[in-house]
Jmol script that loads the backbone (N, CA, C; Angstrom):
load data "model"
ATOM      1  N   UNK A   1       3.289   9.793  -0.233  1.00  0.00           N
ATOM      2  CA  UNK A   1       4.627  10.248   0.016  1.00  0.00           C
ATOM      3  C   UNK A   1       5.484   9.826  -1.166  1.00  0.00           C
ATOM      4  N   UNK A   2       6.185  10.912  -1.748  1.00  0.00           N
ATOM      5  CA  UNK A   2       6.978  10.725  -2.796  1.00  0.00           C
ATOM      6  C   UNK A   2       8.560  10.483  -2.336  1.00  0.00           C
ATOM      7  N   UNK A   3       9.227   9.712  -2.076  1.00  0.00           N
ATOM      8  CA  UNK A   3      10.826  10.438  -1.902  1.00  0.00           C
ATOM      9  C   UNK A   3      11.565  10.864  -3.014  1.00  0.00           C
ATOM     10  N   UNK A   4      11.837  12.025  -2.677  1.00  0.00           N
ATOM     11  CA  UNK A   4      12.792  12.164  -4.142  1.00  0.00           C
ATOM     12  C   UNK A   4      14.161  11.889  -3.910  1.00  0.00           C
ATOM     13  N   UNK A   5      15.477  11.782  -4.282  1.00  0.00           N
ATOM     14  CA  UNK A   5      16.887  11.833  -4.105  1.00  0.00           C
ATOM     15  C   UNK A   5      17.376  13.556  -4.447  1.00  0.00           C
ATOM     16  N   UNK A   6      18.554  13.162  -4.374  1.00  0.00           N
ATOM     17  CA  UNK A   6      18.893  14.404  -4.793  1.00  0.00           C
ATOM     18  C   UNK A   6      19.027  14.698  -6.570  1.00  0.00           C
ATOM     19  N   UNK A   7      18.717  15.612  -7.304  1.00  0.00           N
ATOM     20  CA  UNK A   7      18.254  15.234  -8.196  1.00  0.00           C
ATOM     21  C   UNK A   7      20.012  15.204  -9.557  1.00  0.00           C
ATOM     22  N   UNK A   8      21.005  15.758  -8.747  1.00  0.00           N
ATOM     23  CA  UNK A   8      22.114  15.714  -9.435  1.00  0.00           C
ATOM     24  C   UNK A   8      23.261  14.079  -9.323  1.00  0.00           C
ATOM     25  N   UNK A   9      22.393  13.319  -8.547  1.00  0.00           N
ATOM     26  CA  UNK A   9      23.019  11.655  -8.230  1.00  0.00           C
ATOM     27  C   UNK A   9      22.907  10.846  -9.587  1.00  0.00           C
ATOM     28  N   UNK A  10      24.184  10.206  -9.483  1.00  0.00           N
ATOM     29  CA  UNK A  10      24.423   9.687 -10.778  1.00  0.00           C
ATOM     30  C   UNK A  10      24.041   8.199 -10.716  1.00  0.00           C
ATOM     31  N   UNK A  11      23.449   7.485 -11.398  1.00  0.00           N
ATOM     32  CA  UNK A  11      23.182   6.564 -11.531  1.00  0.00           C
ATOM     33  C   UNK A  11      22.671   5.848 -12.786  1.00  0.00           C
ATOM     34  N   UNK A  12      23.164   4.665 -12.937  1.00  0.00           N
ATOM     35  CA  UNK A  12      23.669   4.028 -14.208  1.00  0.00           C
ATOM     36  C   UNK A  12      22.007   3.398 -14.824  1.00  0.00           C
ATOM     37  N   UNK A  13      21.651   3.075 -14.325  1.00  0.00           N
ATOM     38  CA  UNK A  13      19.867   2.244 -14.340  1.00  0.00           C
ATOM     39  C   UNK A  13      18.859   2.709 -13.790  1.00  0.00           C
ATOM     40  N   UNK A  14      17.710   2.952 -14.641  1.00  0.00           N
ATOM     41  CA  UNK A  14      16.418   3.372 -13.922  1.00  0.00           C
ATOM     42  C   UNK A  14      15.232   2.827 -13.988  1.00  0.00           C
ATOM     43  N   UNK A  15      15.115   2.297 -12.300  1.00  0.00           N
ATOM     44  CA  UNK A  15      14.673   1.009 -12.207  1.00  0.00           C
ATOM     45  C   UNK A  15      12.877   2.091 -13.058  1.00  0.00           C
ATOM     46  N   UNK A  16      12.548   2.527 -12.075  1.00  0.00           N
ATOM     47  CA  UNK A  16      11.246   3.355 -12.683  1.00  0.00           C
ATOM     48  C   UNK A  16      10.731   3.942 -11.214  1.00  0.00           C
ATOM     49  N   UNK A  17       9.139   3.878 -11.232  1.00  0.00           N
ATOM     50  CA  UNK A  17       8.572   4.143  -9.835  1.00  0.00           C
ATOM     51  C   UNK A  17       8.438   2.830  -9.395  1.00  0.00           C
ATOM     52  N   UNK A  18       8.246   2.799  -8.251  1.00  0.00           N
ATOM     53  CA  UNK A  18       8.272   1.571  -7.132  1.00  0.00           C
ATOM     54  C   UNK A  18       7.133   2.191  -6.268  1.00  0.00           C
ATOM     55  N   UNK A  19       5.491   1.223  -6.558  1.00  0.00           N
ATOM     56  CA  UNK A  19       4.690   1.187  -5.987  1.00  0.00           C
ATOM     57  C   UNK A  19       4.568   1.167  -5.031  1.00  0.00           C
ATOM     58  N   UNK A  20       4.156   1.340  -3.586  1.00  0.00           N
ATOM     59  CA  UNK A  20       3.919   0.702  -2.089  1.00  0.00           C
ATOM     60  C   UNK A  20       2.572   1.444  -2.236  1.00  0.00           C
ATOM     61  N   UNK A  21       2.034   0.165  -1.267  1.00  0.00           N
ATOM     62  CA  UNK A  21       0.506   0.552  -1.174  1.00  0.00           C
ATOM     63  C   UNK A  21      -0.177  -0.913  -0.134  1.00  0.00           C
ATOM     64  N   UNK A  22      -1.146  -0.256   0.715  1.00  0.00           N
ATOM     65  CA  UNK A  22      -1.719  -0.934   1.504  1.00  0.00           C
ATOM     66  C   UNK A  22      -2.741  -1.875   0.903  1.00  0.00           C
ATOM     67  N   UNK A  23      -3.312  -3.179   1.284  1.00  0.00           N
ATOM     68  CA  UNK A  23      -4.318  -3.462   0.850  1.00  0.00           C
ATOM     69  C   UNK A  23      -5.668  -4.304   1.655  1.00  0.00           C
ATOM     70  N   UNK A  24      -6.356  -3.674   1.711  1.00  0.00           N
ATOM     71  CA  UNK A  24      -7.686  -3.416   2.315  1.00  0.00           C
ATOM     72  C   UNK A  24      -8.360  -4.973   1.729  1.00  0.00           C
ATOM     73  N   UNK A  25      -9.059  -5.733   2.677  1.00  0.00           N
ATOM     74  CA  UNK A  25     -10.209  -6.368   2.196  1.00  0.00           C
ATOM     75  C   UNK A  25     -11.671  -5.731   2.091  1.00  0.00           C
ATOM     76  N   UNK A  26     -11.612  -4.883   3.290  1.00  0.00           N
ATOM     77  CA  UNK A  26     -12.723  -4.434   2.767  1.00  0.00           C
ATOM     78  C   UNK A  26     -13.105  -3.062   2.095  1.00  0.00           C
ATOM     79  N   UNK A  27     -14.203  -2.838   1.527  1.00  0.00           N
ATOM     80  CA  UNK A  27     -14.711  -1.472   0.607  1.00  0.00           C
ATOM     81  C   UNK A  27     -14.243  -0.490   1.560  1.00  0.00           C
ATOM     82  N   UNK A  28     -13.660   0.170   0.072  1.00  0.00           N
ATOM     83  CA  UNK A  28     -13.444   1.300   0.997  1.00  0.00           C
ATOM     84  C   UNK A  28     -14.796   2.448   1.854  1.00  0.00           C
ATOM     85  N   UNK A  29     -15.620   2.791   1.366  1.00  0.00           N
ATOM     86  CA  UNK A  29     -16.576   3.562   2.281  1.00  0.00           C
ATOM     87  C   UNK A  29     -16.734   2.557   3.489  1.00  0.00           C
ATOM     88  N   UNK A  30     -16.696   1.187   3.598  1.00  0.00           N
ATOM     89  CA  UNK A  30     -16.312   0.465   5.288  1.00  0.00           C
ATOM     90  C   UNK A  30     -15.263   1.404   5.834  1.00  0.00           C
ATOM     91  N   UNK A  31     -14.383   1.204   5.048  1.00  0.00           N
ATOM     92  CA  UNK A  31     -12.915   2.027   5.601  1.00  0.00           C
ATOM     93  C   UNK A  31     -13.257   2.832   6.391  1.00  0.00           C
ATOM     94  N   UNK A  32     -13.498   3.550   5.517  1.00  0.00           N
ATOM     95  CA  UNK A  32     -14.037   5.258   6.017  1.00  0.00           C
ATOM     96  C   UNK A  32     -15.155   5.475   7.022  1.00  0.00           C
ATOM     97  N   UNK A  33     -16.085   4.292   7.027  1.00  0.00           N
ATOM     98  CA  UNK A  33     -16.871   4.405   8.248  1.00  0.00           C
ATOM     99  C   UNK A  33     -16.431   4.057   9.315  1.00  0.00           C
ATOM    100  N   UNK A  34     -14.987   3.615   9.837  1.00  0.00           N
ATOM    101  CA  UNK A  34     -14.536   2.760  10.882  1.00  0.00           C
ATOM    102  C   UNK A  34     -13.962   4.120  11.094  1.00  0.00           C
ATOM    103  N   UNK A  35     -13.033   4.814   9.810  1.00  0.00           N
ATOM    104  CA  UNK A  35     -12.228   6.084  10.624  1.00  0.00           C
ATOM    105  C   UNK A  35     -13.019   6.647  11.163  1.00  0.00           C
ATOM    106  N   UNK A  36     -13.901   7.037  10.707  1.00  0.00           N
ATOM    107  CA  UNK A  36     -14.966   8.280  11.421  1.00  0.00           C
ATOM    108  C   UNK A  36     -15.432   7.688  12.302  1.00  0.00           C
ATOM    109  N   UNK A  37     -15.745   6.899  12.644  1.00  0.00           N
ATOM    110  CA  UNK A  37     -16.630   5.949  14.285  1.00  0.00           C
ATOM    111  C   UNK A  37     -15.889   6.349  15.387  1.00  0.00           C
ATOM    112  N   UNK A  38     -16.632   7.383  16.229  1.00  0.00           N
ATOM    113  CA  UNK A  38     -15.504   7.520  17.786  1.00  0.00           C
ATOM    114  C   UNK A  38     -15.180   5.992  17.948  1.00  0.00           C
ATOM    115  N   UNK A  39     -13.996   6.928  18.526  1.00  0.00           N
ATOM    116  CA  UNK A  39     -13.280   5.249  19.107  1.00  0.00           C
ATOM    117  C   UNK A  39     -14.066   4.156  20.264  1.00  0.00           C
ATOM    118  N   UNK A  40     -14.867   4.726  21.144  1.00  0.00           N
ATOM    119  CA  UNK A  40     -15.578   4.309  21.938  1.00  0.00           C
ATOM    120  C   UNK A  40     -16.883   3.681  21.463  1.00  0.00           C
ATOM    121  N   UNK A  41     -17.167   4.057  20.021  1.00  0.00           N
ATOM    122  CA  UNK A  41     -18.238   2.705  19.107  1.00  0.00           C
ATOM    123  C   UNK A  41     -17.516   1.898  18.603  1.00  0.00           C
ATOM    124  N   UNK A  42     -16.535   1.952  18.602  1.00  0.00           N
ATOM    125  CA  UNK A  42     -15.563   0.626  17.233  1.00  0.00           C
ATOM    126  C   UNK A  42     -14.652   1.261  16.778  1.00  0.00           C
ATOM    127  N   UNK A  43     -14.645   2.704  16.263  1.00  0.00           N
ATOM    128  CA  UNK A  43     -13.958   3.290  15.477  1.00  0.00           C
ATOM    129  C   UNK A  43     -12.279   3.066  15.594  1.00  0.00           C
ATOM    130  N   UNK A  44     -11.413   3.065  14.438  1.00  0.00           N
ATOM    131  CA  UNK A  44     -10.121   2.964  14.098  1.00  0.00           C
ATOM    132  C   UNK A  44      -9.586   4.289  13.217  1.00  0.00           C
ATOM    133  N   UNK A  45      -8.683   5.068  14.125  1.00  0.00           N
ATOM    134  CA  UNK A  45      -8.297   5.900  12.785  1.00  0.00           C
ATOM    135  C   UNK A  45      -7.448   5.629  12.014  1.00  0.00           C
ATOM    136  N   UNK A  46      -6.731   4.506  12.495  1.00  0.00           N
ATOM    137  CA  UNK A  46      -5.843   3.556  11.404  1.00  0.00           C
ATOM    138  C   UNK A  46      -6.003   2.172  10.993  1.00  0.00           C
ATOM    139  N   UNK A  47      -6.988   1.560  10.464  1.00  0.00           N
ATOM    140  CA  UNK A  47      -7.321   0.119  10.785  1.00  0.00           C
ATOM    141  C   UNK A  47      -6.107  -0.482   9.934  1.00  0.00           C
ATOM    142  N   UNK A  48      -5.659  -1.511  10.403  1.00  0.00           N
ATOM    143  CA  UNK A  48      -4.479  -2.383   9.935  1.00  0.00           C
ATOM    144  C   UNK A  48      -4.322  -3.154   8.116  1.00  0.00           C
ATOM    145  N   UNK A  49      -3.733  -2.615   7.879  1.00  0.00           N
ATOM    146  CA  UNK A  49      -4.382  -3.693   5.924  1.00  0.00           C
ATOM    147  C   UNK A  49      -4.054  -4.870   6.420  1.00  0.00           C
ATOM    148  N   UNK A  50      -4.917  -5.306   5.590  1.00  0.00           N
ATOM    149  CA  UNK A  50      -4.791  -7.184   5.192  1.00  0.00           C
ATOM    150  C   UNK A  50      -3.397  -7.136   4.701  1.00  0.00           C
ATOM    151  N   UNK A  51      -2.637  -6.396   3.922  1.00  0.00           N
ATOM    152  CA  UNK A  51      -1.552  -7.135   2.959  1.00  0.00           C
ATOM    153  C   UNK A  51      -1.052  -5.669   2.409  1.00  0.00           C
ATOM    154  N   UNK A  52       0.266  -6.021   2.500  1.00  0.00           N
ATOM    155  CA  UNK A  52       0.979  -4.574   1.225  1.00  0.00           C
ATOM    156  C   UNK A  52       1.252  -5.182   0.118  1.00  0.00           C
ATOM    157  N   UNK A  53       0.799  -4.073  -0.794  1.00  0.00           N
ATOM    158  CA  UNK A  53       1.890  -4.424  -2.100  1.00  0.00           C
ATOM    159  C   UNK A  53       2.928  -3.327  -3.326  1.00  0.00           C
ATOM    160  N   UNK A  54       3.926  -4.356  -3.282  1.00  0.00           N
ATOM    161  CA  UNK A  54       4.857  -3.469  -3.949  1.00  0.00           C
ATOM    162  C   UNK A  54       4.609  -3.934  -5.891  1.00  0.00           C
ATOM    163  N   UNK A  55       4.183  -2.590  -6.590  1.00  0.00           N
ATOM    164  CA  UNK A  55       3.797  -2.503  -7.160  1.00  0.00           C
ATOM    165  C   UNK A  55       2.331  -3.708  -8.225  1.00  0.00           C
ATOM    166  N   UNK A  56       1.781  -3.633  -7.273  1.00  0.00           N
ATOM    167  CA  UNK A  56       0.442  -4.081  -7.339  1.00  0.00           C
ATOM    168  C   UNK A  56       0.511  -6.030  -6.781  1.00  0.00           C
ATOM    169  N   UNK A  57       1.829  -6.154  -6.154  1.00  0.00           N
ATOM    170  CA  UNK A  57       2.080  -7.903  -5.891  1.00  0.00           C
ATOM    171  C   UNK A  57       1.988  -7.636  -4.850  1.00  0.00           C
ATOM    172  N   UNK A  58       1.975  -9.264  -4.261  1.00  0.00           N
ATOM    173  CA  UNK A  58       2.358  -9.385  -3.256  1.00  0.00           C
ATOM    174  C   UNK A  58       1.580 -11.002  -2.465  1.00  0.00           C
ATOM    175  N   UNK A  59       2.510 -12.118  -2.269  1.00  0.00           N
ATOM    176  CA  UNK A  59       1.713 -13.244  -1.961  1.00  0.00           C
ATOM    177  C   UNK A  59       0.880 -12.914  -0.699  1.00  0.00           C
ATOM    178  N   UNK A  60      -0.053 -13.592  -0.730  1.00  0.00           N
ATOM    179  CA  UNK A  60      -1.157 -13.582   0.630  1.00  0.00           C
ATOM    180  C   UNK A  60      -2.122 -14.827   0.636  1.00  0.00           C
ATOM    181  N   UNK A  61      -2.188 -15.117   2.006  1.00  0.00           N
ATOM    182  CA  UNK A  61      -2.426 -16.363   2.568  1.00  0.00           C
ATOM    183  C   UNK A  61      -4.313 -16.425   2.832  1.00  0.00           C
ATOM    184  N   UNK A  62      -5.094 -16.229   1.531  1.00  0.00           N
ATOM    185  CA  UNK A  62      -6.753 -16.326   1.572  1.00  0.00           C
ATOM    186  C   UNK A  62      -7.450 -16.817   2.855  1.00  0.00           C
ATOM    187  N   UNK A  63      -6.794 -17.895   3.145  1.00  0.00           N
ATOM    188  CA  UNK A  63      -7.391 -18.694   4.540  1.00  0.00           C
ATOM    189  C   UNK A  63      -8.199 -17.919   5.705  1.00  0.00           C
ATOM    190  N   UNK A  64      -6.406 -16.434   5.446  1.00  0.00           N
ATOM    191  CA  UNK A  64      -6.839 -15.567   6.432  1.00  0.00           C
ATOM    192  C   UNK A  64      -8.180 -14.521   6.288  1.00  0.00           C
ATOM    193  N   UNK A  65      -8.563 -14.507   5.183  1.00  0.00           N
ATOM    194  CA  UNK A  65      -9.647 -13.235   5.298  1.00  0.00           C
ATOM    195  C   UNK A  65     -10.787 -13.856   5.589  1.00  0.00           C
ATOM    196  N   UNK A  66     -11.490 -12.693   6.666  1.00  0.00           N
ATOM    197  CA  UNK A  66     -12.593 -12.832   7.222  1.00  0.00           C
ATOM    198  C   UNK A  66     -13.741 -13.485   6.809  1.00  0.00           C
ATOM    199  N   UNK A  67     -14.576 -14.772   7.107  1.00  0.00           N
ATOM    200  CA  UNK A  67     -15.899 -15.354   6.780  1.00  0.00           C
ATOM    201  C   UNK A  67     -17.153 -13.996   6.273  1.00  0.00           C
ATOM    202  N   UNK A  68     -17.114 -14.387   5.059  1.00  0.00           N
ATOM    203  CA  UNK A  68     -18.325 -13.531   4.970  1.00  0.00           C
ATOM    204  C   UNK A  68     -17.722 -12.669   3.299  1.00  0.00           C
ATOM    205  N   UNK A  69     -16.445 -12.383   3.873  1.00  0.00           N
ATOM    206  CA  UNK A  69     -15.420 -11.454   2.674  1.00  0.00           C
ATOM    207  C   UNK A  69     -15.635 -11.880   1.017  1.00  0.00           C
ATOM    208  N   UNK A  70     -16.206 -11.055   0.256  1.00  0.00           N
ATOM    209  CA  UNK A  70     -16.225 -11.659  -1.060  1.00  0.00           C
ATOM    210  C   UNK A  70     -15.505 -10.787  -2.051  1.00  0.00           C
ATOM    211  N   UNK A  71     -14.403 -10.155  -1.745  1.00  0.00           N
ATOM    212  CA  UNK A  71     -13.079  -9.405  -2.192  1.00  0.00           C
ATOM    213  C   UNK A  71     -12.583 -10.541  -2.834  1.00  0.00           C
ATOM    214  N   UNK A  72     -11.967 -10.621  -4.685  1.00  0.00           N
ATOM    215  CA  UNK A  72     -11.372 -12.036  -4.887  1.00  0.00           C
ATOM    216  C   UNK A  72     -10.388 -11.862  -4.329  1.00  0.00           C
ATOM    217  N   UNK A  73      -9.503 -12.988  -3.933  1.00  0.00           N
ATOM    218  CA  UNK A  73      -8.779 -13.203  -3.773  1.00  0.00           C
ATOM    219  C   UNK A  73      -7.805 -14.621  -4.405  1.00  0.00           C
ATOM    220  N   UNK A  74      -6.336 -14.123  -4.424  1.00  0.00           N
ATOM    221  CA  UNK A  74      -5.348 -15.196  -5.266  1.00  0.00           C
ATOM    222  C   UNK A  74      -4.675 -15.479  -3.877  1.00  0.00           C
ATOM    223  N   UNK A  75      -4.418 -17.114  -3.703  1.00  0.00           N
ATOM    224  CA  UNK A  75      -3.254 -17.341  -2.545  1.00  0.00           C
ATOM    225  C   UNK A  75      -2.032 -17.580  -3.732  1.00  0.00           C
ATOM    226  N   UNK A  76      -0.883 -16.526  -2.902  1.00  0.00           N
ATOM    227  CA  UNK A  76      -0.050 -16.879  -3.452  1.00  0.00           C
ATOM    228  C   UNK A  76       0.381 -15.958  -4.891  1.00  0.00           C
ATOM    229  N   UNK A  77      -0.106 -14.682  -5.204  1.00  0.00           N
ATOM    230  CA  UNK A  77      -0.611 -14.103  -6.385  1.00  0.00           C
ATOM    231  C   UNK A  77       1.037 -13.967  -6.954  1.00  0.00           C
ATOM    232  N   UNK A  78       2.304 -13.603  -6.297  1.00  0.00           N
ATOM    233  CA  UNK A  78       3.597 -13.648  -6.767  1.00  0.00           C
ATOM    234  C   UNK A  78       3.536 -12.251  -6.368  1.00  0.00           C
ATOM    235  N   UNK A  79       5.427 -12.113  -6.248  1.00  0.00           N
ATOM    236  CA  UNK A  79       5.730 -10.707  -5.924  1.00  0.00           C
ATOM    237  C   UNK A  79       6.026 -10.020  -7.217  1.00  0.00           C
ATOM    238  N   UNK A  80       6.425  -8.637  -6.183  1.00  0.00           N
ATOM    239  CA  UNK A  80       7.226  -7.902  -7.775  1.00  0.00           C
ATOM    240  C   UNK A  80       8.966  -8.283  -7.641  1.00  0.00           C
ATOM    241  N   UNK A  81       9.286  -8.296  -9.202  1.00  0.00           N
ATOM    242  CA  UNK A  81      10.854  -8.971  -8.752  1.00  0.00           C
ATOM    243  C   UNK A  81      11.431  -7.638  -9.475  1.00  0.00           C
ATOM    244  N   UNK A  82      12.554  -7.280  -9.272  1.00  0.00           N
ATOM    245  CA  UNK A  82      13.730  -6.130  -9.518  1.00  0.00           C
ATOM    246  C   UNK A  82      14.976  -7.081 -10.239  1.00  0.00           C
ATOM    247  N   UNK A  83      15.453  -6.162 -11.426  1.00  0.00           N
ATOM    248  CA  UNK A  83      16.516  -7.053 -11.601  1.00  0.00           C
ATOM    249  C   UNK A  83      17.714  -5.839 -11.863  1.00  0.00           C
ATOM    250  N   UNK A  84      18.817  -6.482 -11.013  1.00  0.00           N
ATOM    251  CA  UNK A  84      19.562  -5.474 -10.289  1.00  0.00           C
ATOM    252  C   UNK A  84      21.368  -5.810 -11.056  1.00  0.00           C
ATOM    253  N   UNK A  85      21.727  -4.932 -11.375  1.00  0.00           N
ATOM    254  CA  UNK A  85      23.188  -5.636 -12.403  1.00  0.00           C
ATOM    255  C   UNK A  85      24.707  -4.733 -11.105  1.00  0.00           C
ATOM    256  N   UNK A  86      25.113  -6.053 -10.843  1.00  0.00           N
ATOM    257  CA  UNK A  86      26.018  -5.798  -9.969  1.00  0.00           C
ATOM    258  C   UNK A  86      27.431  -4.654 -10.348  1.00  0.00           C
ATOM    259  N   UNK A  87      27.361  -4.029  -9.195  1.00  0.00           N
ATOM    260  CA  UNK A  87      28.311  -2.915  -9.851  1.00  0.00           C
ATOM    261  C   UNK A  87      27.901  -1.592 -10.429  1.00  0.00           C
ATOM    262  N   UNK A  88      26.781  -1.780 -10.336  1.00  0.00           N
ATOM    263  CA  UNK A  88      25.966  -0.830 -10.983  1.00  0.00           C
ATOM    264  C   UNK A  88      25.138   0.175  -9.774  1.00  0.00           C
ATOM    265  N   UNK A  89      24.835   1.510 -10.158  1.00  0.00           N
ATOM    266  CA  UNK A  89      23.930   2.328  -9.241  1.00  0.00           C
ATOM    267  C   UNK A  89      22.727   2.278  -9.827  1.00  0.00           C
ATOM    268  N   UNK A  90      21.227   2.326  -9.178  1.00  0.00           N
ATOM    269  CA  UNK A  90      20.357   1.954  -9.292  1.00  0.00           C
ATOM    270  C   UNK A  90      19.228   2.800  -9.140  1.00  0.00           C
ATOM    271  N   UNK A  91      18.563   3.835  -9.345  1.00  0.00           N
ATOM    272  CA  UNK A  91      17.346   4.812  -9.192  1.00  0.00           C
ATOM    273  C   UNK A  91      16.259   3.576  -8.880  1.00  0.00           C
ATOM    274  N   UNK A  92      15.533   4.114  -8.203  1.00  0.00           N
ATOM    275  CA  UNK A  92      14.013   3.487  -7.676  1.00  0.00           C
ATOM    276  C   UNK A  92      13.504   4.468  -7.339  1.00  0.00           C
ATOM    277  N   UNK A  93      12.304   5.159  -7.881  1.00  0.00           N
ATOM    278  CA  UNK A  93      11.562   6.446  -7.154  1.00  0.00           C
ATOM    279  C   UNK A  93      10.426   5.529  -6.398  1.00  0.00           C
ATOM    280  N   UNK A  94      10.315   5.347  -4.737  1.00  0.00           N
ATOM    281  CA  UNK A  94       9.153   5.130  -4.206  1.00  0.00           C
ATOM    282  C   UNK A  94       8.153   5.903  -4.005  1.00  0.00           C
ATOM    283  N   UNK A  95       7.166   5.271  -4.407  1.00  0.00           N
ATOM    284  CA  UNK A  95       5.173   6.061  -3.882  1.00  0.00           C
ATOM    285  C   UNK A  95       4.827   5.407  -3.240  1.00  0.00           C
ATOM    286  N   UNK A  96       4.438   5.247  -2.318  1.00  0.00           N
ATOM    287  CA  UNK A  96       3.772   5.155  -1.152  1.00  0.00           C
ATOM    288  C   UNK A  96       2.295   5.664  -1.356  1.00  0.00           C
ATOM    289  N   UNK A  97       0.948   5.358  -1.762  1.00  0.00           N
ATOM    290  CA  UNK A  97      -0.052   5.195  -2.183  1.00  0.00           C
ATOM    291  C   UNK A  97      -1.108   5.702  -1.412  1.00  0.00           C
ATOM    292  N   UNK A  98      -0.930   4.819   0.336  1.00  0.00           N
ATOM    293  CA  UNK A  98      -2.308   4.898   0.763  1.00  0.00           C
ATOM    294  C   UNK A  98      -2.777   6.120   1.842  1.00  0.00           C
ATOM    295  N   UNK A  99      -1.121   6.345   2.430  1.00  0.00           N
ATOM    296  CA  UNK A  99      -1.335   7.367   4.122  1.00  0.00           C
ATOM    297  C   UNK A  99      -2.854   8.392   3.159  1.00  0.00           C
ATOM    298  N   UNK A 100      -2.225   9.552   2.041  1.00  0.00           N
ATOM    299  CA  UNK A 100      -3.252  10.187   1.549  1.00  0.00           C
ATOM    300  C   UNK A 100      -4.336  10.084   1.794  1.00  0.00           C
ATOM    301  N   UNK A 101      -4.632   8.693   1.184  1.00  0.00           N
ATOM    302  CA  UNK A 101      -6.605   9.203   1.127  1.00  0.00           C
ATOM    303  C   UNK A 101      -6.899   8.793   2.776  1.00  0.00           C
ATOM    304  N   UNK A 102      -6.701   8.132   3.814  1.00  0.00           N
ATOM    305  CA  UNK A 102      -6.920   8.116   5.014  1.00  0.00           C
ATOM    306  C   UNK A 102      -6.837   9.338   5.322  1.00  0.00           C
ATOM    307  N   UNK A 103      -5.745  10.000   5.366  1.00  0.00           N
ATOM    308  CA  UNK A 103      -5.415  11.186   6.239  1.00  0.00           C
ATOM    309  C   UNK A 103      -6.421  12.189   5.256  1.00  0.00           C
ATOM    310  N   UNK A 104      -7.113  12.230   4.314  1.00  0.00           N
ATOM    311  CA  UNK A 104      -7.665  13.276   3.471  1.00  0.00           C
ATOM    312  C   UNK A 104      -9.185  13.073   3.855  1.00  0.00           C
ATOM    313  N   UNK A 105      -9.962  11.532   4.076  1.00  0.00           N
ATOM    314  CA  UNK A 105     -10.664  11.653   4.723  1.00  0.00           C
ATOM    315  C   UNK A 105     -10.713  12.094   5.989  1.00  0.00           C
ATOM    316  N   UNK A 106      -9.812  11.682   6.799  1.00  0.00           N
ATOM    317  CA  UNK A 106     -10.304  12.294   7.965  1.00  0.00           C
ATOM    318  C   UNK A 106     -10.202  14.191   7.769  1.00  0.00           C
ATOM    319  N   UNK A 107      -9.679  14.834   6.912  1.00  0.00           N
ATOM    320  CA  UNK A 107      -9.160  16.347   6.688  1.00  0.00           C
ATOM    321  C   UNK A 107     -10.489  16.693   7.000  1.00  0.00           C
ATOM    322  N   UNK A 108     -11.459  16.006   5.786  1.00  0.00           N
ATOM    323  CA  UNK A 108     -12.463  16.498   4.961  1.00  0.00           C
ATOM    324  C   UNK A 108     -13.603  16.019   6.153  1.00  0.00           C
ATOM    325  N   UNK A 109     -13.751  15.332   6.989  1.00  0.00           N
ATOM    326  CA  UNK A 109     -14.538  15.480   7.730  1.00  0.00           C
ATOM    327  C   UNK A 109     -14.429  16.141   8.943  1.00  0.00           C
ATOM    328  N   UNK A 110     -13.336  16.747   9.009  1.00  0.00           N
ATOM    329  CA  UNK A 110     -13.307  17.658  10.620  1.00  0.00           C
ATOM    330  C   UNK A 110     -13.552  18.788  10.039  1.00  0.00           C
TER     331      UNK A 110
END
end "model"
wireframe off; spacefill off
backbone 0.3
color backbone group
């Protein structure tokens, strides 16, 4: 999902694109085998991420991922920071990353 604004809005600074995106511990073809699993074997057509991140940050607490998980992981990796000048109007184009390929697998297998 892209949002756009309206494209005649005036604004003084451009921040750039602004990442969002889910993040998965596990591989994605797991992913994809959980969407496709009727729900009555296990299956999830939305399984929950471990963690979002805005443009590729985002702290997260290692402790939590599952025994067994060998995804690296950083506790604590830092966010993304914005630097914002008061008084000022501000462009941010958000992407939103992940709905796509979920919703494209499931397209492509019905």
């Amino acid at each position: 999902m892209i949002i756009h604004g309206p494209s005649n809005a005036n604004y003084d600074i451009d921040i750039g694109p602004v990442m969002l995106t889910d993040w998965y511990h596990d591989e994605y073809f797991d992913i994809v085998k959980t969407v496709m699993k009727p729900l009555n074997a296990g299956g999830n057509p939305a399984p929950p991420s471990d963690n979002n991140l805005i443009n590729g940050k985002m702290d997260f607490d290692c402790s939590t991922v599952v025994a067994g998980d060998k995804t690296k992981c950083n506790n604590n990796a830092g966010i993304s920071k914005f630097k914002f000048t008061t008084g000022k109007t501000h462009r941010l184009r958000l992407v939103y990353t992940i709905g796509l390929v979920i919703h494209h697998v499931k397209t492509v297998a019905n």
